[in-house]
N, C-alpha and C positions, 0 to 999 in steps of 0.2 A: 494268460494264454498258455495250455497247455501246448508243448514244443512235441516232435517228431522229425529226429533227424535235422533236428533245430533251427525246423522250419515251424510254423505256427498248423496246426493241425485245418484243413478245409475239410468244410461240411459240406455234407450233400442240399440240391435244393431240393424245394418242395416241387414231390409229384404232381401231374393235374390231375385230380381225380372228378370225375365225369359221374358218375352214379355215388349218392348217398348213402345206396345199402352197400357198396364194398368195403370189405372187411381191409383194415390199415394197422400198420405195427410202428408204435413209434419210442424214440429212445428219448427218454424224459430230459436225461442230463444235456444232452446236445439238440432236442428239440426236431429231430431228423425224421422225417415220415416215411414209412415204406408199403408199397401196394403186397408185395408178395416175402412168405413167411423167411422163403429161402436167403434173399438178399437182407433182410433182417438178420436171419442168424451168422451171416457172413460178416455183416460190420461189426455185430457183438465180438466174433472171433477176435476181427482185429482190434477192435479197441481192449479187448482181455488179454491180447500180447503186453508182456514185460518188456517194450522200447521206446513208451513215452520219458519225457521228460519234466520235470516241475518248473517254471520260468523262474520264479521268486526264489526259490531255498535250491534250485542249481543241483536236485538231488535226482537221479537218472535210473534207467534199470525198472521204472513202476507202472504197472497198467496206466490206461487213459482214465478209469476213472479214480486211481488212487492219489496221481498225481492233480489231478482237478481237486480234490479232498487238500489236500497236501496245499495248492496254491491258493486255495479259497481261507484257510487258517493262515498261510502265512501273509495274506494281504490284508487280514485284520489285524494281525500283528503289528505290521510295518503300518498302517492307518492308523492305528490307536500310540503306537510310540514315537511315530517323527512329530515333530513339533508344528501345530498348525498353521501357526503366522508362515512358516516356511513354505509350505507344498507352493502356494500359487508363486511367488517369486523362483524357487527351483524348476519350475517345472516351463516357466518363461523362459526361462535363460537356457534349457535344454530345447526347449523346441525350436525346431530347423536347423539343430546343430549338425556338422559336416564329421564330426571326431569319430572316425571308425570305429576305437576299440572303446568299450563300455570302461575300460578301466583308467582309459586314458580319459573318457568324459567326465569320472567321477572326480579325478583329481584335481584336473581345471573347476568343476562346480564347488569344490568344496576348499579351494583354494579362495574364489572368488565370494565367499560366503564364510568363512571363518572368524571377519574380524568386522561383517556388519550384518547388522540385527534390527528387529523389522518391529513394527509396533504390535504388541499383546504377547510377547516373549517372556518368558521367566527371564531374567539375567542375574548376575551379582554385581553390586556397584560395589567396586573398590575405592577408599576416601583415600586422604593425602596422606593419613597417617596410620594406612594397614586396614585400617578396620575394613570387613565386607559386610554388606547387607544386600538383600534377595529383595528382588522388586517387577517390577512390570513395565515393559516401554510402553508412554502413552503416545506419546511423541516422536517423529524423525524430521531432521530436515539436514538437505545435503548441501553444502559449499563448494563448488567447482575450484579448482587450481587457477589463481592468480600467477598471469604472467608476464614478466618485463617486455619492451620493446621490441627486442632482439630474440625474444623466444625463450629464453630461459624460464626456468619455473622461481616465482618471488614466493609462493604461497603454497606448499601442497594442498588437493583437493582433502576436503577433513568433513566431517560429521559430527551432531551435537541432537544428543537424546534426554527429552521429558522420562524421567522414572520416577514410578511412585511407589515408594517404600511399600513392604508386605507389613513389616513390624512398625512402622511410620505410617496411618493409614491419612494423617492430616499434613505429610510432609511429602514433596520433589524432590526430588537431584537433579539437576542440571549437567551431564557429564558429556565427553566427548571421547573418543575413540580408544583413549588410553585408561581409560579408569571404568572400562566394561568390558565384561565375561561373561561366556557363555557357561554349560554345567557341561565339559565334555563328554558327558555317557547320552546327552540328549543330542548331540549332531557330531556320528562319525562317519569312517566312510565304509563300516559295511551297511549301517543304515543307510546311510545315502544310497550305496548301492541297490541294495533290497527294494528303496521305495522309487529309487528310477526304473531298474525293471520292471518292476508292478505297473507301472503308470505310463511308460512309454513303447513305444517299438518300432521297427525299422524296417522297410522292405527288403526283399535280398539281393538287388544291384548294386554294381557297384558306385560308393558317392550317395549310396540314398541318404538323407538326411532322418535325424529320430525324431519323431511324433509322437505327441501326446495319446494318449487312446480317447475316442470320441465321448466315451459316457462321463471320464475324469475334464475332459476340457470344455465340455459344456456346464459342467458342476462349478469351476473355477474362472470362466470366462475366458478363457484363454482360445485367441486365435488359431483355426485349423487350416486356412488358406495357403495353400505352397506356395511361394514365391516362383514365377518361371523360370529364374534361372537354376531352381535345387527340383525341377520338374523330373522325371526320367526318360521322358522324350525330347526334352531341350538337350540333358547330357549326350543321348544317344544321336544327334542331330550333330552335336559338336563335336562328339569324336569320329565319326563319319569324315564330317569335312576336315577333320584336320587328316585322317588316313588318305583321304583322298587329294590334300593339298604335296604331302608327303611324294604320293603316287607321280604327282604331275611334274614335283620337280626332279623325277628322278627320267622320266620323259621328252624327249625334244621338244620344242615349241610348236602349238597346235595350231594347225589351220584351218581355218573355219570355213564350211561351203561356200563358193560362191553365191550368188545376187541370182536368180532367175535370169536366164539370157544372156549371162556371160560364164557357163558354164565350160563353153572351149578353153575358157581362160584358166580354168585349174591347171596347176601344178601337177604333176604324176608323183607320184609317191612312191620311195624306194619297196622293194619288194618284202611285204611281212607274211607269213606262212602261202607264201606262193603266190601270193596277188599283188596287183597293184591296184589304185585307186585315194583318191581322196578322203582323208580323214572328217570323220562324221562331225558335227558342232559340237562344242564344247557348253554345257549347261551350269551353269552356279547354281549351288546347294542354297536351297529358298530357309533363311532360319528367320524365325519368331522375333520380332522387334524386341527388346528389353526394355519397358518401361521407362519412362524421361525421369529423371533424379527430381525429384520435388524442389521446389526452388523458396526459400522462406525467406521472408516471414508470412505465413497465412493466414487466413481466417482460423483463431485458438480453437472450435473447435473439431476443425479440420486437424488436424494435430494428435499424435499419437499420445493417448493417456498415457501416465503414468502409472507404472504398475507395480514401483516397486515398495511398496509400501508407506511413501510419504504422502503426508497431506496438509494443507494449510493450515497456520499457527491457530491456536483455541483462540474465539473471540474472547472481549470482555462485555458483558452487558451492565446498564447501569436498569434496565426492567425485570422486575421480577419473575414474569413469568417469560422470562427469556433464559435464563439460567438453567445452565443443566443439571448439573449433579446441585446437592443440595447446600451446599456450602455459600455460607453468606458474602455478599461481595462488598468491599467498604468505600465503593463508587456507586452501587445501589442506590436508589430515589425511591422512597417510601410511596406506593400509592400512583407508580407516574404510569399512563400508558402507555403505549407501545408509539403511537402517531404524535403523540405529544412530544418527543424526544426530538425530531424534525424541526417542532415550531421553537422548541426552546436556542437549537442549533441556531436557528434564521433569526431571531428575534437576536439573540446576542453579536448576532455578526453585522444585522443594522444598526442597531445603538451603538457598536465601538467603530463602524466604517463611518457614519455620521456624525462622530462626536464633535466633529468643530461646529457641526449647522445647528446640532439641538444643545453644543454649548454642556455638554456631559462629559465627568471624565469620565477616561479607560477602565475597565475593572476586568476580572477575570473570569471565565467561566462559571468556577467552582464559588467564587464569590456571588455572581448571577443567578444560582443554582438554589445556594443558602438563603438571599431573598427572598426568591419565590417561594421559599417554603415557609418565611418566616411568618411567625402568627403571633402576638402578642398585643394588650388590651391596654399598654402602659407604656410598653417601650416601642419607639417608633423608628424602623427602618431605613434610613434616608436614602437608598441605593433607591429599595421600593419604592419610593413614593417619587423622587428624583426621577426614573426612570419615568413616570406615566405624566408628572408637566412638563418634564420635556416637550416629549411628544407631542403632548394637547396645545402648549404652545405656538405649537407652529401650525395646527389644522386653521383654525380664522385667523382675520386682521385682527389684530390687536384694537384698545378702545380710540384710543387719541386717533387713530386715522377714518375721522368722520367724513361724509362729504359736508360741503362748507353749506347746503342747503338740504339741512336736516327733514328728513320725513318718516315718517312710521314705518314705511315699508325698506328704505336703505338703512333703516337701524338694525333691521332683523335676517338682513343678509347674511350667508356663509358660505366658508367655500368649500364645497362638496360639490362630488359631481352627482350624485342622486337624494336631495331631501326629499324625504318621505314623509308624511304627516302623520305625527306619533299614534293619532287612531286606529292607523290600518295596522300597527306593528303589535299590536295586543291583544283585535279584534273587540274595538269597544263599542261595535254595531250588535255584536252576540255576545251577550254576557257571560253564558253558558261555558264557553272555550275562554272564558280568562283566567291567564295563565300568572300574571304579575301584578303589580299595581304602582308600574312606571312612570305612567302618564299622574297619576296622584301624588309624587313623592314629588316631580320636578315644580310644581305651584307656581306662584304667580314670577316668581324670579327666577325667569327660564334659565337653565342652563348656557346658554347662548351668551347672554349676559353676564353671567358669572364667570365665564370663562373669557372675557374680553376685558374683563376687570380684574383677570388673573387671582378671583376669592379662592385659594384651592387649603386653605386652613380649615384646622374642625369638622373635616367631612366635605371641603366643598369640591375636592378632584371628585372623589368616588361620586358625588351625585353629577359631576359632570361628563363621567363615565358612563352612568346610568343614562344621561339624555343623549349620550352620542349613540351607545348601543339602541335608545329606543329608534331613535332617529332610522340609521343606516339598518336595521330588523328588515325594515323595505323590499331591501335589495334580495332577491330570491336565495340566493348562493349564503347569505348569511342567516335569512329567518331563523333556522333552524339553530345553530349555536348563539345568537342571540339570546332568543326566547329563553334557551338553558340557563345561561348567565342571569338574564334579567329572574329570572324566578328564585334564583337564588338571592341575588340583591335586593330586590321589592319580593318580597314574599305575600302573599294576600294575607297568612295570620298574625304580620308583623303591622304595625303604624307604619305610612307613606311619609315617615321624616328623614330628617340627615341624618339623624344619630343612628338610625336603623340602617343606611347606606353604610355610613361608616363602619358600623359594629359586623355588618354582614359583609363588607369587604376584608375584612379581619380575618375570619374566619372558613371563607373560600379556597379550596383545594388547589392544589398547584396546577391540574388540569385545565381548569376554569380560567383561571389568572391569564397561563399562557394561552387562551383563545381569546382572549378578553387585548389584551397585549399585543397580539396578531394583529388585532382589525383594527388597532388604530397604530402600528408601523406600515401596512398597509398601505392606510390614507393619506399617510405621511410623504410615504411615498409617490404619492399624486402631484405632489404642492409643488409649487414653482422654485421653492426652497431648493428640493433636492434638483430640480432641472437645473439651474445656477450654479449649482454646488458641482456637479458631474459636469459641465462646461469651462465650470476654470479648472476643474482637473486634466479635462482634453487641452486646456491649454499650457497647463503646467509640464503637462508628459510631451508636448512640444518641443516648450521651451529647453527641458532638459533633453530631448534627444539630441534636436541643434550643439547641447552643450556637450555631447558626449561623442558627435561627429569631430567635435573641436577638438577633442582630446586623443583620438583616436588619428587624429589624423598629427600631431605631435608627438605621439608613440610612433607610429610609423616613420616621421622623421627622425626622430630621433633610432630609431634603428638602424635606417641608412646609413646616417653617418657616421653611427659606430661599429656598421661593416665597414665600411672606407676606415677607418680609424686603425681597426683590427689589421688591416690590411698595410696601412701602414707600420703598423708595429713589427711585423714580421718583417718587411723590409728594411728597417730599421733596425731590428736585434742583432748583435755582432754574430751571436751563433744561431744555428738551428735551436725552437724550443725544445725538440725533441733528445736532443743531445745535451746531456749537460757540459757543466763546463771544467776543463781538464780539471785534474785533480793535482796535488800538491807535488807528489810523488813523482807524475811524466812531467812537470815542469821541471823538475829538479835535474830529472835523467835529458833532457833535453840541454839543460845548461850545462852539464857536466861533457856532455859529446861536441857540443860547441867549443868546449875549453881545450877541450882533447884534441881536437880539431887546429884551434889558434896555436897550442904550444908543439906542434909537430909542422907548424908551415902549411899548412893541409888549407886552413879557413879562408872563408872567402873574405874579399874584403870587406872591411866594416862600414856603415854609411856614414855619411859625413854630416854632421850635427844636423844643417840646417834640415837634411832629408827627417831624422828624427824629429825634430820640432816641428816639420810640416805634418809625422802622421800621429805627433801628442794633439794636436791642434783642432787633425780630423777626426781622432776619435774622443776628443772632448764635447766638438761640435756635435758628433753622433749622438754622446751621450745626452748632450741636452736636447736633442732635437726627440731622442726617446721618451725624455724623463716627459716633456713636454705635451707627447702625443699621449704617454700614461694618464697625464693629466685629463687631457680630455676626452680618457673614454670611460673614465671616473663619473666625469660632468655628462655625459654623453647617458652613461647607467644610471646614473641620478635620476636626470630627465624620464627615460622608462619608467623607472620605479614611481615616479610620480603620478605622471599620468597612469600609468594603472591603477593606481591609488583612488584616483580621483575620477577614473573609468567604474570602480566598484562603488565609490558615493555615489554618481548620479544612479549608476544601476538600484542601487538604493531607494532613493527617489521616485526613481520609475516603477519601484517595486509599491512602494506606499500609496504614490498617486492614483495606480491602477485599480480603481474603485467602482467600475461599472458593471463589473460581474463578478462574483467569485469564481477561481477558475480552481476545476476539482485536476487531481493528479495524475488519475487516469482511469480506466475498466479493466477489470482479470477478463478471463475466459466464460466466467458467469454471469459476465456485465454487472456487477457488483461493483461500485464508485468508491472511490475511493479519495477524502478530504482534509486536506489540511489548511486549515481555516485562516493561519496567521501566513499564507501563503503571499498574500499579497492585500493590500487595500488597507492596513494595518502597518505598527511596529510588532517588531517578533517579541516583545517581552514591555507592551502597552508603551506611552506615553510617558519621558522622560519627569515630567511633571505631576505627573497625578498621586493623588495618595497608596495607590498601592504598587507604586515602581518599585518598592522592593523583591516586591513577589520575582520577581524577573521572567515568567511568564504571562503568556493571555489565554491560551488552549491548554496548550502542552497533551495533547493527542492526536492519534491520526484517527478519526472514524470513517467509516464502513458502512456506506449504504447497499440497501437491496437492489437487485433488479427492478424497473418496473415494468407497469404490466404488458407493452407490449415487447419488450425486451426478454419478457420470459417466455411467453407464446410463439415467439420470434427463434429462440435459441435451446431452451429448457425442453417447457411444455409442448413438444410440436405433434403435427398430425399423424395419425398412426403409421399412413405408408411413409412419412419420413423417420419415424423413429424407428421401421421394419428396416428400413433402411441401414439406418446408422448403426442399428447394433448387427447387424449382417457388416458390416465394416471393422466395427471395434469390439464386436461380444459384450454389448452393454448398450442401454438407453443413455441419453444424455442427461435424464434425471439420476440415474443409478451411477453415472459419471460424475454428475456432482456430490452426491452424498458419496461418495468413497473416495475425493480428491479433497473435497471440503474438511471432511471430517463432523465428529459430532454439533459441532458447532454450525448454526447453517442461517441465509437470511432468505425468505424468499419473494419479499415485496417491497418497493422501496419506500414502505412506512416504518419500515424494521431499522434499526439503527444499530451499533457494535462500535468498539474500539480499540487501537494496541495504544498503549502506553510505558510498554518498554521496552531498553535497545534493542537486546538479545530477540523481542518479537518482530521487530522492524529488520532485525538482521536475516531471520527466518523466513521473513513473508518475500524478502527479497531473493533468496535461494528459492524458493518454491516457485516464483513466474518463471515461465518458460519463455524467453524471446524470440523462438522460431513463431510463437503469434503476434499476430499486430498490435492487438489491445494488451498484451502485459507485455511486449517489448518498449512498447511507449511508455507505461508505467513503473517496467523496471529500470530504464532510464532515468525518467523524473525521480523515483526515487532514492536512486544512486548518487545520483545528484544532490538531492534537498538532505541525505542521510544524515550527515555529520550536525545540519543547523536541527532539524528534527530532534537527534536526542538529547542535543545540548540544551534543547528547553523543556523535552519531560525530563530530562534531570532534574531541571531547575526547580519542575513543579514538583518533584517526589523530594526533594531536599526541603524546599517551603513548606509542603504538610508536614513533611515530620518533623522542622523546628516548632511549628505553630502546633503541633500535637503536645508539643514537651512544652513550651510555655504556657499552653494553656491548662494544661497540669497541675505544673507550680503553682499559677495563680489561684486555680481551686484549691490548692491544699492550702493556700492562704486566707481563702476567702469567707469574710465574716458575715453572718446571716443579720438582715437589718432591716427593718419594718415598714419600710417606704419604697422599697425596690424588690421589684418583682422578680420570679428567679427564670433565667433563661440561658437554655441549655451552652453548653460548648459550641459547638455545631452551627448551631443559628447565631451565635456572638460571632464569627468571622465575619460576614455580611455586614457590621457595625460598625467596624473600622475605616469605613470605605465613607470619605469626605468630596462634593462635586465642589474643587476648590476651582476647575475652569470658568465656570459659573459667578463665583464668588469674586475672581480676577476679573471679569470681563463686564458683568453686570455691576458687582458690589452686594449682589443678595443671589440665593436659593432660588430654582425655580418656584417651588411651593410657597415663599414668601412674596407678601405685596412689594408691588414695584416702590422705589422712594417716592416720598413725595413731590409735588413741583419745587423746583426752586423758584424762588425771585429774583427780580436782577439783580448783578451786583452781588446776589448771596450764595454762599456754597451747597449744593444738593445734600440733603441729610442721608448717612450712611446707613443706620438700622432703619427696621422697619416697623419692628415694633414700639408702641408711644411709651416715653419714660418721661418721670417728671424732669419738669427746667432745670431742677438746681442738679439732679443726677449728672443730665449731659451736658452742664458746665462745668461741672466736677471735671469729668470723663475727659472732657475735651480739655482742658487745663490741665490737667494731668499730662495729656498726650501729647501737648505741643509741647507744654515742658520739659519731657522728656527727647522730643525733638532737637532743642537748643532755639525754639521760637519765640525769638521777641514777642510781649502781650501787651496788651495795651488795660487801662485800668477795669474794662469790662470782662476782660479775660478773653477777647481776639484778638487773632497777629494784627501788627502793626502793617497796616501795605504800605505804599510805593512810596505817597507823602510824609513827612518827618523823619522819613530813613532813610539809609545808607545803604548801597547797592552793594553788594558783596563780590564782588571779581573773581 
């Protein structure tokens, strides 16, 4: 804005011009139209006077047009060399600022902005030992000041920045406020200067506050609404009343007119410029309400964006076409889509929430994960396959619970709540549209059967599979993913045998599997199993709160009465605590003024023994009466400590038992969920028991779901007058609000899935919620809370991969090629190590292995299941008692009860 008199130059407005044909003069650079030639050549005059000024380069003395010249190059100047990340945070932090002199604004801007640095900045990272390297913020997140009880500051607020090396192009730094610089030739403060001139200006009252220029702050989003109280008719309103409150008090106290009809009643008033009479009513100055202070926590996005350049930590994704930049991720799932990530979450969190009904141990995610991907024609998977008899298990009665009066049709019962007859699930009324050849593979030994007989060896799960899938096809909601599966299992150019189930279960994508996997946790979930199972855990989380009222209420007493206690102690203690006790020194001086005392006649008399052995007596008594109460607020502390103790087991407990829902942590601003899976209904690091307790995790991530969809429609996506709205509020849509809070990482439906998996990300996500909203003040909560148990087991799990990365190294560099063992990768060998020894403890065999045979009376149940000859498992078993210390008898079984001796 070219200045005059260094005021901002006004333009004339546009004339009305009423006829077409009259002739107009207008000046191009200012845009100014003139009807007649005269007042034309009169504004050229003035604007061709030498006493404009240039706003940006502050150079004076130059026509109107040279300084428009002059200020049009130097604001390209100052646009092309201030740093861009900068403009929109500087130009926030100056608007509606009250700082009179521009020199004093610039000081404060550039005070407040020197030692933090905004994402897309050149910086130099300084290391710990001198060296600099030049890089890029990709990342900011801010950490608010920690502080004590009493107000004190425990923590200054501090900042911690993503940079990505320039000469490092596959390397971060992870730095924090002390080991980052800026280049001081790119932010000083006459650039500062230069480009706040350029971009802002001020009206000429006094108190006006400095404003962005409208074309700059529509370009950067930035707010142009005045606040009323920095209005110029608010101030001019205020200093008014207060001139006039001034006036009043320097005034006698005012009398107001009379009441219509008691006008005799006035007062006469002493005489002012010659009259008398009653003073006129006194009126109060009417001023503008100020706005009610916002009261929080509110709806997040009602809530002032953030704008100073931070945004929510980078996800991780493990789907490929979720990934942004192109760098490979070594949690990636080859091949997995995007909705499938959902079913794999659910399916691992029933199987480990129900592992005592389906009789499964614990295993871990990443172990669950290698499973499903596993594929091999030799080596058999036991998690895999363990996982699906489980399951199958428990959808019928098993065979032995017949009714006592056998008929054809209660032989062929099941318990589903919709069988569907396998003809309609194929369409084998239309040839034409068949899609499988399901109903041909299952033959005369229905699945039904087989699976009540528990055959699930050499292909018989997978064909059992295939008849449950043809079965439940039925039901509308699964046709469709059925069908899918089943086409891949029975293929029409494949034979309708087992060995073709099995062979094409082998070789079924991880997609498949886990939809295959879904529909029968599902049904599982129907069964009366899991209703029994969720009943005594309502009654378990009973029994344990009873137990934890119990304790609670023994903490409490025991706190009583180690205030009583306390209280005694003080009454009890010969001195104040606060005082210590004399020192050597004043006793000494004290003895010697006594002495001084006695050998001058001066002292008082001395007591007479028995007075001393009454007060050795009473302060002995004292003392033990202290030592005594010491004791018991020892016992008294004990007590506390214990029951807290024992307040955090059952809490424990109750954390395990709570198995009827998984409960997520909580929603951001985008309604985006947020899950931590070993939250509750689990142990945090599996099953003391199982074979992979070492791992010491089960998750060991927090994942990240999408909105859905009417939570977007609801908040995001909304209708156009609401989103006219919103950005007439905040200078943004609430879409363009999330992509620039979110950052390049983003979810926008909740089939989408993400996750942090380390501290430093957890520490970040939790600076970035704002708790003036509802939804992430709850969830900044819970997660301030769960923070410490959270990274203590993605530790666990980043520690476990990388020892299991190094051993499995070793081993292949040892490992010799051998002609009967097929070769299978690293990767897929961790899922191998995983034994269901629950199963094994409880049953004595495998899901997937036949049940023992009967026993007879009198004789002990046989332990394998597979037949070996006679003389083997006399062998075996004479071995085994032998190494017992059990008496045999000449056939090679223990002797019982008769001819022996009863061992005490």
């Amino acid at each position: 804005m070219v200045l005059f008199k260094r005021k901002g130059v006004s333009y004339l407005s546009r004339p009305v011009i009423s006829d077409d044909a009259d002739d107009i003069w207008v000046i191009p650079q200012t845009e100014e139209v003139f009807t007649s030639y005269e007042s034309y050549l009169q504004r050229m005059d003035w604007y061709k006077q030498k006493r404009f000024t240039c706003e940006v380069s502050g150079r004076s003395g130059l026509s109107y047009f040279d300084a428009l010249r002059s200020e049009k190059a130097g604001s390209r100047e100052v646009e092309q060399a201030f740093p861009e990340p900068l403009k929109s945070p500087v130009l926030r932090r100056v608007q509606f600022s009250t700082t009179s002199r521009i020199d004093n604004l610039v000081d404060e801007v550039f005070d407040d902005f020197k030692n933090d640095f905004y994402p897309g900045e050149i910086v130099t990272v300084v290391l710990d030992d001198g060296q600099r390297l030049n890089g890029r913020v990709r990342d900011k997140a801010k950490f608010a000041a920690a502080l004590h009880a009493d107000g004190t500051v425990k923590r200054k607020a501090f900042s911690r920045y993503f940079v990505r090396l320039v000469d490092r192009p596959d390397e971060e730094a992870l730095v924090d406020d002390e080991h980052i610089v800026r280049d001081r030739k790119t932010f000083t403060k006459q650039m500062l200067r230069s480009f706040i001139k350029n971009c802002v200006h001020r009206e000429s009252w006094n108190g006006a506050p400095w404003l962005v220029k409208q074309n700059v702050a529509d370009e950067l989003h930035i707010p142009t609404e005045v606040p009323a109280h920095l209005q110029h008719g608010y101030k001019l309103a205020e200093r008014k009343a207060q001139r006039r409150a001034e006036r009043q008090e320097a005034l006698p106290p005012t009398l107001y007119a009379p009441a219509p009809g008691y006008a005799q009643m006035a007062l006469v008033q002493p005489e002012q410029n010659g009259s008398y009479g009653a003073l006129a009513p006194h009126l109060a100055p009417k001023f503008e309400a100020a706005p009610p202070p916002i009261k929080y926590p509110i709806d997040d996005m009602d809530v002032e964006p953030q704008r100073d350049g931070t945004h929510r930590p980078a996800l991780n994704f493990v789907v490929e076409s979720q990934i942004v930049d192109d760098s490979a991720s070594a949690d990636m799932i080859a091949g997995l889509e995007e909705p499938v990530v959902g079913i794999l979450l659910e399916i691992w969190n029933t199987l480990n929430v129900y592992a005592q009904v389906l009789k499964l141990d614990s295993f871990t995610f990443d172990d669950f994960v290698d499973a499903m991907q596993f594929s091999s024609d030799e080596v058999e998977c036991e998690l895999f396959v363990e996982m699906h008899c489980a399951v199958l298990k428990k959808l019928p009665t098993p065979e032995p619970e017949y009714p006592a009066k056998r008929t054809r049709s209660s032989l062929n019962k099941v318990q589903f709540a919709e069988p569907t007859p396998a003809e309609d699930a194929d369409g084998a009324d239309d040839p034409e549209i068949k899609i499988h050849r399901a109903a041909e593979m299952l033959g005369e030994y229905g699945w039904i059967q087989r699976l009540r007989k528990r055959d699930f060896r050499n292909g018989g799960w997978e064909l059992v599979m295939i008849g449950l899938l043809h079965q439940v096809a039925g039901r509308p909601r699964l046709t469709a993913v059925c069908n899918t599966i089943l086409a891949h299992l029975a293929p029409l150019d494949a034979e309708p045998s087992i060995e073709t189930a099995q062979l094409q279960y082998s070789t079924m994508d991880i997609n498949l599997r886990a939809h295959a996997l879904e529909i029968i946790c599902q049904l599982f979930l129907e069964t009366k199993a899991v209703k029994s199972f969720l009943e005594e855990k309502s009654n378990t989380m009973t029994y344990w709160r009873k137990v934890k009222i119990q304790h609670q209420r023994a903490r409490k007493d025991a706190i009583a009465k180690l205030k009583n206690l306390q209280l005694e102690r003080r009454l009890l203690a010969p001195t104040p605590e606060k005082s210590p006790s004399p020192m050597a020194e004043l006793e000494e001086a004290a003895e010697s003024v006594d002495a001084d005392r006695t050998e001058d006649g001066d002292g008082s008399i001395p007591d007479s023994e028995e007075d001393e052995d009454k007060k050795e007596d009473r302060q002995q008594k004292g003392s033990k009466e202290l030592q005594k109460t010491l004791k018991l607020i020892d016992k008294e502390r004990d007590k506390v400590d214990e029951a807290e103790e024992k307040i955090m087991q059952v809490d424990e407990h109750l954390r395990e038992a709570d198995c009827h829902r998984t409960r997520v942590l909580g929603k951001d601003r985008f309604c985006n969920r947020y899950w931590w899976f070993e939250r509750n209904a689990m142990p945090h690091a599996g099953h003391q028991d199982s074979s992979t307790h070492d791992a010491e995790y089960a998750n060991g991530r927090v994942w990240v779901q999408g909105p859905d969809e009417m939570e977007r429609v609801g908040y995001i996506d909304v209708a156009e007058d609401e989103k006219a709205n919103y950005a007439h509020r905040f200078q943004m849509t609430p879409a363009e609000r999330k992509k620039m809070e979110e950052g390049p990482t983003q979810l926008h439906s909740a089939q989408q899935w993400a996750f942090y998996d380390k501290a430093d990300e957890i520490d970040m996500l939790i600076g970035w919620l704002d708790p003036r909203g509802l939804r992430e003040m709850k969830l900044k909560k819970e997660l301030t809370v769960q923070r410490d148990t959270i990274v203590k087991y993605i530790q666990n799990r980043h520690a476990f991969l990388a020892g299991r990365d190094e051993s499995d190294e070793q081993a292949a560099t040892f490992r010799k090629s051998t002609r009967a063992k097929a070769y299978v990768s690293e990767a897929a060998r961790r899922c191998l190590r995983w034994e269901n020894k629950l199963a094994v403890r409880e049953d004595g065999h495998r899901h997937q292995d036949p049940p023992p045979a009967k026993k007879g009376r009198g004789r002990k149940a046989a332990v394998h299941a597979d037949p070996e000859p006679v003389t083997t498992r006399r062998k075996a078993r004479r071995r085994r008692l032998s190494e017992e210390s059990v008496v045999l008898n000449r056939q090679g079984r223990p002797v019982t009860r008769q001819g022996s001796r009863y061992n005490f």
